[in-house]
N, CA, C and O atoms as CSV, one atom per row, in Angstrom:
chain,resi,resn,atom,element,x,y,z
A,1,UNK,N,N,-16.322,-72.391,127.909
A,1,UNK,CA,C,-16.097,-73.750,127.470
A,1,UNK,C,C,-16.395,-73.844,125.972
A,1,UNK,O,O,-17.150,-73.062,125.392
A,2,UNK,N,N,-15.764,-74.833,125.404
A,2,UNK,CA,C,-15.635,-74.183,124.009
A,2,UNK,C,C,-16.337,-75.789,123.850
A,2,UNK,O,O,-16.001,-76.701,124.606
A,3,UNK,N,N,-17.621,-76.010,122.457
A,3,UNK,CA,C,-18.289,-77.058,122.412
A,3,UNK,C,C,-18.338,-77.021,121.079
A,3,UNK,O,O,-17.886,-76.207,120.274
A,4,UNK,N,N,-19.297,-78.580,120.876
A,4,UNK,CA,C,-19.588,-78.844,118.936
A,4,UNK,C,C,-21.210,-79.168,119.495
A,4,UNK,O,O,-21.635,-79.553,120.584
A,5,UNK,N,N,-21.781,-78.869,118.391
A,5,UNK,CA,C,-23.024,-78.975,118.301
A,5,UNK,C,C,-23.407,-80.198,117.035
A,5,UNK,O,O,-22.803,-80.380,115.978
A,6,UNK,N,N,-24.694,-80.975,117.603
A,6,UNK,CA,C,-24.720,-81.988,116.457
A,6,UNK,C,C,-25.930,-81.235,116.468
A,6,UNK,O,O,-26.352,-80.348,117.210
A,7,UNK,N,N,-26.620,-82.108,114.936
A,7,UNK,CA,C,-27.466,-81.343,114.139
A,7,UNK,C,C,-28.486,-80.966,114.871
A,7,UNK,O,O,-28.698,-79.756,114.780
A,8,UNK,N,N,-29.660,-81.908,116.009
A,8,UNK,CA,C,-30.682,-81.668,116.168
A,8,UNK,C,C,-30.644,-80.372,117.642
A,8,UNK,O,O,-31.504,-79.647,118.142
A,9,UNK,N,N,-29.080,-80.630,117.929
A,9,UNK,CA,C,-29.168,-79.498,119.171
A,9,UNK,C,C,-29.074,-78.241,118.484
A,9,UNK,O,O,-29.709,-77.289,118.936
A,10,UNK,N,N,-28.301,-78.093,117.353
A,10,UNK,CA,C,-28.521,-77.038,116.549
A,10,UNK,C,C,-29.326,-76.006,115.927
A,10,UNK,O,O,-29.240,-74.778,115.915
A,11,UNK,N,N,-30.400,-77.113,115.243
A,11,UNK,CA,C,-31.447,-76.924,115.030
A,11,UNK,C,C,-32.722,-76.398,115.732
A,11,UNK,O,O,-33.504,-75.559,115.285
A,12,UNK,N,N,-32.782,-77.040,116.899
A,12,UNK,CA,C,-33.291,-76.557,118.317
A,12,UNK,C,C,-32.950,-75.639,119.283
A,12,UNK,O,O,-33.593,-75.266,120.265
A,13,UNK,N,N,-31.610,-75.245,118.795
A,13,UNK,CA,C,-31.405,-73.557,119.293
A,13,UNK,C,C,-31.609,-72.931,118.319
A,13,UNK,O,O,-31.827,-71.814,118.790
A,14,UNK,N,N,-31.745,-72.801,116.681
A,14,UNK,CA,C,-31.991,-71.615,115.712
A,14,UNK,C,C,-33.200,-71.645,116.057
A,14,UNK,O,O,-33.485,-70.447,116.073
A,15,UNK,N,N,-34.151,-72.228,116.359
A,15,UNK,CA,C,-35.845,-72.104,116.173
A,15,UNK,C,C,-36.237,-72.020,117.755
A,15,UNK,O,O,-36.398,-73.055,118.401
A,16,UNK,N,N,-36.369,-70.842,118.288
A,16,UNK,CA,C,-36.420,-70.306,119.325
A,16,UNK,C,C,-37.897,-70.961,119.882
A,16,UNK,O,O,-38.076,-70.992,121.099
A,17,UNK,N,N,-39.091,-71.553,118.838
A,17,UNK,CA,C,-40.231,-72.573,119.683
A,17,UNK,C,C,-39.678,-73.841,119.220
A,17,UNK,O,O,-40.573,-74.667,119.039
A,18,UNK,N,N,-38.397,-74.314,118.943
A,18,UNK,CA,C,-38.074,-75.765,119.847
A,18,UNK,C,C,-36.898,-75.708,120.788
A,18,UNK,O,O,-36.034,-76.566,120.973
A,19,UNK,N,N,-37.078,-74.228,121.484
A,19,UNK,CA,C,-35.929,-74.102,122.595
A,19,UNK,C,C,-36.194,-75.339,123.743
A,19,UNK,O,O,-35.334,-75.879,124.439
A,20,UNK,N,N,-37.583,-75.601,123.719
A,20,UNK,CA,C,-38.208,-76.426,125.176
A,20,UNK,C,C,-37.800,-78.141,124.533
A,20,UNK,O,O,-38.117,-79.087,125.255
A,21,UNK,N,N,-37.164,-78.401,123.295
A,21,UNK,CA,C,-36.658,-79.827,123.260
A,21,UNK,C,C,-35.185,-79.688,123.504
A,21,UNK,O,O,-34.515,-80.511,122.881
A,22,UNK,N,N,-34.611,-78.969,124.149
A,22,UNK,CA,C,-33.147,-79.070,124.547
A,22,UNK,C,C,-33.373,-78.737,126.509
A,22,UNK,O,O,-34.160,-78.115,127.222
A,23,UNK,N,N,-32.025,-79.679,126.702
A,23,UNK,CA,C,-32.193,-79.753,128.470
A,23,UNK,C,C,-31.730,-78.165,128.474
A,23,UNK,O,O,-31.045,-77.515,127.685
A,24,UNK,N,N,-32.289,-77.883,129.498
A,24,UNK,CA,C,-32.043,-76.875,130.518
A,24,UNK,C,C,-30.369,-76.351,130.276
A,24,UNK,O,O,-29.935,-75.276,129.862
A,25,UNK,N,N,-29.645,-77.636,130.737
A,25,UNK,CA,C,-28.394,-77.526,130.808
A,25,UNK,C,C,-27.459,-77.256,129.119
A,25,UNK,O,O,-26.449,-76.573,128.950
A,26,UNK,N,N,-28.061,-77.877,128.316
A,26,UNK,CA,C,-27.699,-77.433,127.056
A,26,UNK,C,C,-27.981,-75.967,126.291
A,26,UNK,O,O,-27.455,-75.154,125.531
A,27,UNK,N,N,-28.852,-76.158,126.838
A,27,UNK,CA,C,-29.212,-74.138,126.229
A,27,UNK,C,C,-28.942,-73.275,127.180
A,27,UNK,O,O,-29.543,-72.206,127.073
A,28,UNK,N,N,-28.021,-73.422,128.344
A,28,UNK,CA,C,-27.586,-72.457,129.207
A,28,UNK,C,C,-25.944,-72.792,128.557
A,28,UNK,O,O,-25.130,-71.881,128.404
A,29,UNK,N,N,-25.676,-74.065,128.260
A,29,UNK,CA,C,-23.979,-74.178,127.963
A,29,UNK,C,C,-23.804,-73.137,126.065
A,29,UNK,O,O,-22.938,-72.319,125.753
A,30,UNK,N,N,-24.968,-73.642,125.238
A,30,UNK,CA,C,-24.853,-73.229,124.712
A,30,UNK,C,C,-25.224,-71.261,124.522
A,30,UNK,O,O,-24.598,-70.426,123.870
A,31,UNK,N,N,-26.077,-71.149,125.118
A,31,UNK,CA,C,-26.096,-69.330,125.924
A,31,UNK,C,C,-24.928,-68.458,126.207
A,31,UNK,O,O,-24.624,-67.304,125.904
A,32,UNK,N,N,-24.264,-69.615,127.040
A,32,UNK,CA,C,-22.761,-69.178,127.927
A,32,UNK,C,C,-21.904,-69.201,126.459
A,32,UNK,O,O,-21.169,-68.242,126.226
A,33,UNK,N,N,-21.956,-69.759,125.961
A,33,UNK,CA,C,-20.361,-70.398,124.921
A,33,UNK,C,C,-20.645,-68.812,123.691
A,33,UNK,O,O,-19.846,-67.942,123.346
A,34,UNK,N,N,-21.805,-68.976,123.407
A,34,UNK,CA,C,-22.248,-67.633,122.113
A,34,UNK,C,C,-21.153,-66.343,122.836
A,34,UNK,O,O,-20.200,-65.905,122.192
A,35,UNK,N,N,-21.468,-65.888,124.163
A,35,UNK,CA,C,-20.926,-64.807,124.415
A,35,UNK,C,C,-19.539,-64.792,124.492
A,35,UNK,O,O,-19.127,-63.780,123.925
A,36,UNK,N,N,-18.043,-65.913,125.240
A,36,UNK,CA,C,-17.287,-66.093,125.459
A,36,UNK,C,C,-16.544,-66.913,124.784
A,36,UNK,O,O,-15.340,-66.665,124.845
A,37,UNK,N,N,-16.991,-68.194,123.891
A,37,UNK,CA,C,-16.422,-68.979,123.755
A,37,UNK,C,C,-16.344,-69.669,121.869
A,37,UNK,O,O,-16.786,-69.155,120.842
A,38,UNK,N,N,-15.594,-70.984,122.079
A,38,UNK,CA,C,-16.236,-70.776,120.108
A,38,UNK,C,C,-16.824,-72.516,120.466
A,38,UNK,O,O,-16.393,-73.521,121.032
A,39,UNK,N,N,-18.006,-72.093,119.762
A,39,UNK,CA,C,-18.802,-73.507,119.267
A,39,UNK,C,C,-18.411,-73.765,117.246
A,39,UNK,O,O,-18.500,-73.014,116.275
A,40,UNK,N,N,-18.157,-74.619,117.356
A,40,UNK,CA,C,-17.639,-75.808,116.755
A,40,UNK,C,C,-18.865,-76.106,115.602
A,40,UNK,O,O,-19.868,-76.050,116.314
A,41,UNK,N,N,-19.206,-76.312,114.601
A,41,UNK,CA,C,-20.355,-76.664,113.412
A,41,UNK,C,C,-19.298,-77.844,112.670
A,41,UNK,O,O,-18.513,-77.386,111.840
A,42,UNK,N,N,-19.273,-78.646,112.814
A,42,UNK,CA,C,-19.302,-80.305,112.040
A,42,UNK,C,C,-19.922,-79.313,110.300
A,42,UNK,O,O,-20.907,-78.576,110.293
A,43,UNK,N,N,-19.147,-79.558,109.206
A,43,UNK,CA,C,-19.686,-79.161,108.041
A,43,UNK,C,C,-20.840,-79.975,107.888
A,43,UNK,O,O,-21.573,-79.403,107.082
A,44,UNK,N,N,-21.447,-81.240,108.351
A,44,UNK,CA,C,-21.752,-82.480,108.035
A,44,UNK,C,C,-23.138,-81.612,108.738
A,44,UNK,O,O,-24.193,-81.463,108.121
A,45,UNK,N,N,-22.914,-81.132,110.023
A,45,UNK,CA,C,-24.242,-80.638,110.037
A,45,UNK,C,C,-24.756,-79.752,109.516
A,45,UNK,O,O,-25.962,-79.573,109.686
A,46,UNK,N,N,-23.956,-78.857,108.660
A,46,UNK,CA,C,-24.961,-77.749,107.726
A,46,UNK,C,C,-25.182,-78.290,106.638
A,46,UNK,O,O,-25.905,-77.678,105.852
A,47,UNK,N,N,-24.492,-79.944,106.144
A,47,UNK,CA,C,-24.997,-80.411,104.697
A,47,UNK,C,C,-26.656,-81.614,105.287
A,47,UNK,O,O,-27.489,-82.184,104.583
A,48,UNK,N,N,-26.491,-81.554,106.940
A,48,UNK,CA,C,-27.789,-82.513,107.287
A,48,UNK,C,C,-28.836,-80.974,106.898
A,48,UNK,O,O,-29.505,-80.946,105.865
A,49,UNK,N,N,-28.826,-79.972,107.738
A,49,UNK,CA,C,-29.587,-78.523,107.806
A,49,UNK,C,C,-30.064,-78.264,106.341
A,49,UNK,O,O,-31.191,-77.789,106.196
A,50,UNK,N,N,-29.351,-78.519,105.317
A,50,UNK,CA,C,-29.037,-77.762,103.885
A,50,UNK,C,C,-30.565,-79.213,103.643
A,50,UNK,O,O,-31.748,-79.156,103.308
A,51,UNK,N,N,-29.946,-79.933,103.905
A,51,UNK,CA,C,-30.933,-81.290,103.276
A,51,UNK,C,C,-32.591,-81.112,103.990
A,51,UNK,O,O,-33.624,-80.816,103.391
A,52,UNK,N,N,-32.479,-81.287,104.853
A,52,UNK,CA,C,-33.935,-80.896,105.288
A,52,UNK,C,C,-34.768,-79.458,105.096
A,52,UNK,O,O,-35.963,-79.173,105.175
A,53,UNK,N,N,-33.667,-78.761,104.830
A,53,UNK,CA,C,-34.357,-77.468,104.274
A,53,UNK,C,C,-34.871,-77.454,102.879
A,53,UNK,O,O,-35.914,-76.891,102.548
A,54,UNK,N,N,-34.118,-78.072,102.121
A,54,UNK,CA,C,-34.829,-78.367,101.226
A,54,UNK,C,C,-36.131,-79.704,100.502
A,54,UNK,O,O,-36.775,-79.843,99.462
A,55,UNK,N,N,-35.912,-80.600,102.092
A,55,UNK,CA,C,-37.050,-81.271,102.260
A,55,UNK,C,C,-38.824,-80.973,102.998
A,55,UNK,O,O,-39.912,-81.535,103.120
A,56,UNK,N,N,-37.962,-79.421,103.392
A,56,UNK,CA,C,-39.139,-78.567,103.732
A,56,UNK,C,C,-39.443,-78.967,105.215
A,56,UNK,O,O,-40.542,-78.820,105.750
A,57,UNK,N,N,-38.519,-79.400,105.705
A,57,UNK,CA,C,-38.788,-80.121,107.199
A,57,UNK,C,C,-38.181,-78.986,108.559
A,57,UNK,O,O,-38.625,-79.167,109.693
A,58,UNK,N,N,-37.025,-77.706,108.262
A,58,UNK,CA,C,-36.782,-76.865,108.659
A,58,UNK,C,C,-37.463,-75.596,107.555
A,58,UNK,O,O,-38.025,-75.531,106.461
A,59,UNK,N,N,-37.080,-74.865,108.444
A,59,UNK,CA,C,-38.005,-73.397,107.587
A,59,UNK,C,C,-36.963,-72.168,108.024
A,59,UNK,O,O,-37.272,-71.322,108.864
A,60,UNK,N,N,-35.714,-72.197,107.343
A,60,UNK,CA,C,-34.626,-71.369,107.736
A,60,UNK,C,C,-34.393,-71.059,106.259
A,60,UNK,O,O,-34.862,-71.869,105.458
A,61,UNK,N,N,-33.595,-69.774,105.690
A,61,UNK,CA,C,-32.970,-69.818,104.609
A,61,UNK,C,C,-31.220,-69.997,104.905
A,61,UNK,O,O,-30.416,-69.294,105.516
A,62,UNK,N,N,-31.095,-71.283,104.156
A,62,UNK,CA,C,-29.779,-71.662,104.199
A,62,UNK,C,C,-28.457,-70.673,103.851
A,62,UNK,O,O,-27.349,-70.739,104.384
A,63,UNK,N,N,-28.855,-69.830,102.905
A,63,UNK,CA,C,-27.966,-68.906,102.671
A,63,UNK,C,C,-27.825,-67.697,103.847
A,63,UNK,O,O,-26.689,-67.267,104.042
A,64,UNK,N,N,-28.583,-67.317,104.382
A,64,UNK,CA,C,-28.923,-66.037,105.200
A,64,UNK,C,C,-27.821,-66.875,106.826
A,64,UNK,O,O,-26.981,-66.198,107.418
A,65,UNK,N,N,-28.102,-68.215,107.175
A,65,UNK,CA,C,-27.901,-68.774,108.200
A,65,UNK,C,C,-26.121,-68.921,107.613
A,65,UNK,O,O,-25.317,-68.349,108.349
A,66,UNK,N,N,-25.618,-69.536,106.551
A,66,UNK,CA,C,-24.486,-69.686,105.734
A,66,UNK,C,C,-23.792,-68.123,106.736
A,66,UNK,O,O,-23.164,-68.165,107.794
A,67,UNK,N,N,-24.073,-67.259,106.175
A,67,UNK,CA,C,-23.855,-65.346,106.090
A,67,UNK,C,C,-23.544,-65.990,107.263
A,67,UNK,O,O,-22.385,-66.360,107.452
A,68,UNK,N,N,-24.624,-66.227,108.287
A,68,UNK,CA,C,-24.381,-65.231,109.636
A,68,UNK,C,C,-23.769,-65.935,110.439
A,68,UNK,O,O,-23.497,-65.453,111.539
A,69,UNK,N,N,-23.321,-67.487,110.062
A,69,UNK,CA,C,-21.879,-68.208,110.649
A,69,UNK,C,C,-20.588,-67.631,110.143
A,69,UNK,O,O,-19.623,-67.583,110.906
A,70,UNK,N,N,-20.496,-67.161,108.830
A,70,UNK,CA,C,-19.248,-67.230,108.397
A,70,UNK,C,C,-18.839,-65.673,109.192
A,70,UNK,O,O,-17.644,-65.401,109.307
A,71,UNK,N,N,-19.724,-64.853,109.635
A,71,UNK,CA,C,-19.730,-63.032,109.806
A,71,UNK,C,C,-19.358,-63.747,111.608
A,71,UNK,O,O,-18.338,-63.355,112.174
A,72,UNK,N,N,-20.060,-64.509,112.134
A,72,UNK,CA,C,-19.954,-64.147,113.740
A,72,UNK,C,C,-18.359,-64.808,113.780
A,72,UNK,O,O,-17.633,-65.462,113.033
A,73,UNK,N,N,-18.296,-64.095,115.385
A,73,UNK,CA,C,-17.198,-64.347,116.074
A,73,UNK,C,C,-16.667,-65.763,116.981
A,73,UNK,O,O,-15.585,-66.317,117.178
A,74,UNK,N,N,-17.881,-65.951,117.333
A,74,UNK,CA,C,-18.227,-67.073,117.874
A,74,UNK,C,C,-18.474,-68.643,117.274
A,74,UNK,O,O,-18.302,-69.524,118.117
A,75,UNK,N,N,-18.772,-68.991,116.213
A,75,UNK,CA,C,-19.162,-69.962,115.567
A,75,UNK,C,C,-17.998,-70.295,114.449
A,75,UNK,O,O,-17.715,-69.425,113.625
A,76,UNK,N,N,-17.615,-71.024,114.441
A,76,UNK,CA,C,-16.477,-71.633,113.294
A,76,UNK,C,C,-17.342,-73.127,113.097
A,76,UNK,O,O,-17.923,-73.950,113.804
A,77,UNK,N,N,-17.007,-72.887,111.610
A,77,UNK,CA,C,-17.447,-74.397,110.820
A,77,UNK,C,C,-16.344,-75.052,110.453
A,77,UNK,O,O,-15.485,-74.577,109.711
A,78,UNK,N,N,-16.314,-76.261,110.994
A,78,UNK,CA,C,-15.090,-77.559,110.841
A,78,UNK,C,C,-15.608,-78.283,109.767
A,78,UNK,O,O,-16.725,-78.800,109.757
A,79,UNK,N,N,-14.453,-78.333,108.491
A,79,UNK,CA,C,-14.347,-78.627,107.582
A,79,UNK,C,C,-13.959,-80.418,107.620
A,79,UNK,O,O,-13.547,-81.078,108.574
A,80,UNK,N,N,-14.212,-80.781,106.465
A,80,UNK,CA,C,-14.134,-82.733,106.582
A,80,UNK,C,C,-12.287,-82.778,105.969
A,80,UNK,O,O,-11.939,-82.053,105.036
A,81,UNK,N,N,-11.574,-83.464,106.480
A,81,UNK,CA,C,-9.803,-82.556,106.036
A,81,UNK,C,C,-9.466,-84.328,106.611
A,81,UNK,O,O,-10.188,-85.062,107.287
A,82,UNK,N,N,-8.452,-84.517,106.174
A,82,UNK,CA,C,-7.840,-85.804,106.398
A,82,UNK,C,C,-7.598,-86.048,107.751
A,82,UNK,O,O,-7.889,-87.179,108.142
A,83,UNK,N,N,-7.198,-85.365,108.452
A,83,UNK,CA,C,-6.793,-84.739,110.139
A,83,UNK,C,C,-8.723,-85.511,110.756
A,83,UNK,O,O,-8.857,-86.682,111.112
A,84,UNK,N,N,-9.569,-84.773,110.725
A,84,UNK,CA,C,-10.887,-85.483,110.716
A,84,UNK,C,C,-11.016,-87.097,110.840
A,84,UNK,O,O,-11.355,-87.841,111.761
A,85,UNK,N,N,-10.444,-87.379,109.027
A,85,UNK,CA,C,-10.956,-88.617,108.825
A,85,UNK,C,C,-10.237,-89.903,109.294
A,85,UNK,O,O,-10.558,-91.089,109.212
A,86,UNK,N,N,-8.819,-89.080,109.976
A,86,UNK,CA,C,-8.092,-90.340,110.568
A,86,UNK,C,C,-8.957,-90.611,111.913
A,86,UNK,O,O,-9.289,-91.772,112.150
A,87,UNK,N,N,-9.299,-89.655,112.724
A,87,UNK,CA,C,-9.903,-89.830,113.996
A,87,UNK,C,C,-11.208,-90.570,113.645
A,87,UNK,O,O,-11.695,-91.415,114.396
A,88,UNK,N,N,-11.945,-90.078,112.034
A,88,UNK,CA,C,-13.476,-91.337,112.157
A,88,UNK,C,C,-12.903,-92.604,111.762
A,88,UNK,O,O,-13.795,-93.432,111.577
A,89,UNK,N,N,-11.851,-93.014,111.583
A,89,UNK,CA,C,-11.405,-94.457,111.248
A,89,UNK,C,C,-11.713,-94.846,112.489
A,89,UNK,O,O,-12.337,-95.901,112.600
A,90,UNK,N,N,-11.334,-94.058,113.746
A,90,UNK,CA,C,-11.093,-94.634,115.225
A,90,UNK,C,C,-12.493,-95.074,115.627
A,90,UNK,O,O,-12.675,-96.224,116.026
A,91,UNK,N,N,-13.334,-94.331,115.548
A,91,UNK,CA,C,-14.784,-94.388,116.053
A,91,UNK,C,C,-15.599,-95.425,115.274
A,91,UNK,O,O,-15.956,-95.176,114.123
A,92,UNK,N,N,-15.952,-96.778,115.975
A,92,UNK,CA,C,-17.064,-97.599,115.467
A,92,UNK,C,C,-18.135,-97.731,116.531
A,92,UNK,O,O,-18.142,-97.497,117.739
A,93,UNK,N,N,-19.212,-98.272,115.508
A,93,UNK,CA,C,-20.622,-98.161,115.955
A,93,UNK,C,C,-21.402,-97.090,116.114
A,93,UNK,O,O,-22.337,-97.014,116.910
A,94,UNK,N,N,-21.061,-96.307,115.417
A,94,UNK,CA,C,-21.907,-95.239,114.486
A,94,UNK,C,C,-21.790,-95.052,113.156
A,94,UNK,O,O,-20.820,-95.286,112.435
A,95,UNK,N,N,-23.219,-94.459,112.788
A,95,UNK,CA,C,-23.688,-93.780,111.410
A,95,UNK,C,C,-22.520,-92.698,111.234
A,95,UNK,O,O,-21.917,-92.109,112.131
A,96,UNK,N,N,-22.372,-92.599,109.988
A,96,UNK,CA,C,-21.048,-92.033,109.217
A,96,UNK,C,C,-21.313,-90.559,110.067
A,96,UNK,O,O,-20.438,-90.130,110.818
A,97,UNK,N,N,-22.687,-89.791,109.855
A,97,UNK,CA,C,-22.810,-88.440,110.402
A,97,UNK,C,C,-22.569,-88.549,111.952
A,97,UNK,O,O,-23.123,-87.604,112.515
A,98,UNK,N,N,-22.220,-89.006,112.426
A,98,UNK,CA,C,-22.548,-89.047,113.962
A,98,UNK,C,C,-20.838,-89.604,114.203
A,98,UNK,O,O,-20.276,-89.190,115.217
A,99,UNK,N,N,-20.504,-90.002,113.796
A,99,UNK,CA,C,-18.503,-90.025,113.568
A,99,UNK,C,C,-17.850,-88.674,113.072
A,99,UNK,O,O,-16.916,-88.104,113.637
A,100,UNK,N,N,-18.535,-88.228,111.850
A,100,UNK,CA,C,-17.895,-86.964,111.955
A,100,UNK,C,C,-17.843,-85.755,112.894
A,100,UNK,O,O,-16.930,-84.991,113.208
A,101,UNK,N,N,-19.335,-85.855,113.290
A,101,UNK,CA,C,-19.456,-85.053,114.943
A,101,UNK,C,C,-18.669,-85.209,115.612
A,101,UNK,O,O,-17.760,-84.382,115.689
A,102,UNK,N,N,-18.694,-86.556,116.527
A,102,UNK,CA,C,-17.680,-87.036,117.322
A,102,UNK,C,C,-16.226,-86.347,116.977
A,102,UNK,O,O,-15.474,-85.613,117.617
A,103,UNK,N,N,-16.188,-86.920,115.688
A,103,UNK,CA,C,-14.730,-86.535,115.464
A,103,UNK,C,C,-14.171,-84.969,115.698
A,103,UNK,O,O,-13.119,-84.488,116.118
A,104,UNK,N,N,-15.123,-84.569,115.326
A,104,UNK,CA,C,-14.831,-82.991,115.384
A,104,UNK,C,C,-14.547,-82.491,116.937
A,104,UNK,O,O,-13.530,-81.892,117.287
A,105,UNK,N,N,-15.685,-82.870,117.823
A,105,UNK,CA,C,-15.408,-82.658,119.374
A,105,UNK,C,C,-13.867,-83.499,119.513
A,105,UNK,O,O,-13.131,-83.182,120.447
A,106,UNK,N,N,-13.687,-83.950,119.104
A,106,UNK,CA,C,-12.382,-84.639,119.610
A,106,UNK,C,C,-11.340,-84.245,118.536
A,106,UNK,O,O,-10.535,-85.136,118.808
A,107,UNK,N,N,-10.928,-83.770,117.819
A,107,UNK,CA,C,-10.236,-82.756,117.500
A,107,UNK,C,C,-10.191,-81.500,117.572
A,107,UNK,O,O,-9.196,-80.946,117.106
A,108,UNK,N,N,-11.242,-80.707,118.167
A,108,UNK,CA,C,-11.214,-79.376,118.818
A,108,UNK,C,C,-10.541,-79.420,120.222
A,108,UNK,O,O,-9.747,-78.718,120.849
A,109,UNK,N,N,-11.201,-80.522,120.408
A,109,UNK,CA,C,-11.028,-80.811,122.271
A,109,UNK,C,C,-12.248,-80.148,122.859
A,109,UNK,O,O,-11.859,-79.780,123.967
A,110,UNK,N,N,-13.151,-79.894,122.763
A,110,UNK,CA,C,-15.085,-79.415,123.213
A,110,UNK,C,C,-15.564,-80.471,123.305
A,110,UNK,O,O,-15.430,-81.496,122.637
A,111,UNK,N,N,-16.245,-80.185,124.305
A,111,UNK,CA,C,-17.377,-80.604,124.487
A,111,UNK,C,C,-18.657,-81.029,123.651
A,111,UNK,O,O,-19.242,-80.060,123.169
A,112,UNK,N,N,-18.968,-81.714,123.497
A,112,UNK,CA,C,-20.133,-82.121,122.403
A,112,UNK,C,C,-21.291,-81.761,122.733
A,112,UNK,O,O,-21.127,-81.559,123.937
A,113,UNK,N,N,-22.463,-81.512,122.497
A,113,UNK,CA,C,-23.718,-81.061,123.036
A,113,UNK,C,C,-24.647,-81.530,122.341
A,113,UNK,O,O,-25.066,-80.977,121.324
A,114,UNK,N,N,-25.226,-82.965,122.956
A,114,UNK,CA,C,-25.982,-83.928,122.101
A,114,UNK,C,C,-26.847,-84.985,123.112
A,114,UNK,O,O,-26.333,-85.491,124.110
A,115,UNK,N,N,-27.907,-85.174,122.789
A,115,UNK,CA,C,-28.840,-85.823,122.996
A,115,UNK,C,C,-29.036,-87.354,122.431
A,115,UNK,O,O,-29.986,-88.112,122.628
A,116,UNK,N,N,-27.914,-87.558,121.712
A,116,UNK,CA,C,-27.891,-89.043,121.339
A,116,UNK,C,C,-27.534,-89.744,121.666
A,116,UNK,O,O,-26.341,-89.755,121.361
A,117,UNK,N,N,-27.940,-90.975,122.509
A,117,UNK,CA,C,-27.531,-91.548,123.268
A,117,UNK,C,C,-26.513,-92.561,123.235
A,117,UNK,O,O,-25.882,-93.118,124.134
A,118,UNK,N,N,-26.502,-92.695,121.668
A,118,UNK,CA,C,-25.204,-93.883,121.077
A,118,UNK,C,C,-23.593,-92.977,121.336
A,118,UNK,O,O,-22.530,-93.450,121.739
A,119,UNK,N,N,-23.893,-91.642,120.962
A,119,UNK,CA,C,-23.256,-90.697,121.356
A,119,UNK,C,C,-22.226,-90.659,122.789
A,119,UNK,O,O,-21.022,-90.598,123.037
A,120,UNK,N,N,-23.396,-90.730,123.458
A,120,UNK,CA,C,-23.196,-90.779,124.988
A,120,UNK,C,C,-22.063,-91.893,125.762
A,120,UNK,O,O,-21.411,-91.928,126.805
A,121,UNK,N,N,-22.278,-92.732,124.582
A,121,UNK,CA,C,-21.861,-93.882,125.267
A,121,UNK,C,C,-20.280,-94.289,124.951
A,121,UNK,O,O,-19.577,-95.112,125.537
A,122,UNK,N,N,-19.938,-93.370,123.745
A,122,UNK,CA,C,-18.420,-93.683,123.611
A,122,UNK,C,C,-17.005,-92.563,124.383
A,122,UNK,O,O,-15.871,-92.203,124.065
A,123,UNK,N,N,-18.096,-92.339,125.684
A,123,UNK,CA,C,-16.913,-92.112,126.615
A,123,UNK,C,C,-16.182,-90.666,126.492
A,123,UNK,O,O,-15.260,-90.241,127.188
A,124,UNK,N,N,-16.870,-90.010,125.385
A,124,UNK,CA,C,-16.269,-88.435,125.157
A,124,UNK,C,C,-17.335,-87.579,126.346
A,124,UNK,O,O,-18.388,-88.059,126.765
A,125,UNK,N,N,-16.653,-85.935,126.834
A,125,UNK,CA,C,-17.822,-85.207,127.629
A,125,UNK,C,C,-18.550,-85.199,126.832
A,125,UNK,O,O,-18.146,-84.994,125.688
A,126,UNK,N,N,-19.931,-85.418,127.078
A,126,UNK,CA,C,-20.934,-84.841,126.274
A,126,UNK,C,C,-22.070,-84.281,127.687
A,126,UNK,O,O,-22.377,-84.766,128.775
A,127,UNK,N,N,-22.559,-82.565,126.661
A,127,UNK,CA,C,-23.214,-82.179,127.477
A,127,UNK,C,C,-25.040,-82.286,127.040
A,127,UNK,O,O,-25.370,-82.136,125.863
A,128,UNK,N,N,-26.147,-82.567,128.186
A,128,UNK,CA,C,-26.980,-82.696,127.652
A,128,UNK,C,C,-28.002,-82.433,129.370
A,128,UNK,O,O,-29.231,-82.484,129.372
């Protein structure tokens, strides 16, 4: 199954001691998808990642993590492209970052894998 990841599920699978703040079911979808499938990166979440790293709030080097998306097989980063921004015109009642997510699961056609509950509520799969 091919999915998008928003920032904090992201984040909580690179840092292997905050594996225990993601459900069960999200770190087995996301487990399954690494070996078989392609997960989806919103650019929006490596410019949220990029920002807190340099707010000292993650402890990753942005460049090394940069490398080892652009090298794997599995992980593609979705770029912000007009195609995108017609679909966040569609989406109201969210924060600008949380539309481009959306948007992205819904122009891949994946599954979203998110814990936000405003998220939840506009009717796309989301896994959690």
């Amino acid at each position: 199954m091919e999915i998008t990841l928003d920032t904090h599920t992201f984040i909580w699978y690179l840092d292997k001691s905050l594996n225990n703040k993601l459900s069960q079911k999200a770190l087995k979808t996301i487990q399954e998808a690494e070996g078989s499938y392609t997960i989806y990166l919103p650019i929006i979440v490596l410019m949220e990642i990029l920002y807190l790293i340099e707010k000292g709030r993650v402890n990753v080097s942005f460049h090394k993590l940069l490398s080892n998306l652009e090298k794997s097989s599995n992980y593609e980063i979705v770029s912000f492209d007009t195609r995108l921004l017609k679909i966040v015109e569609t989406i109201r009642g969210l924060e600008v970052h949380d539309r481009l997510i959306l948007a992205t699961a819904l122009v891949t056609g994946s599954s979203l894998v998110s814990n936000d509950r405003e998220i939840h509520a506009k009717g796309i799969k989301v896994i959690w």
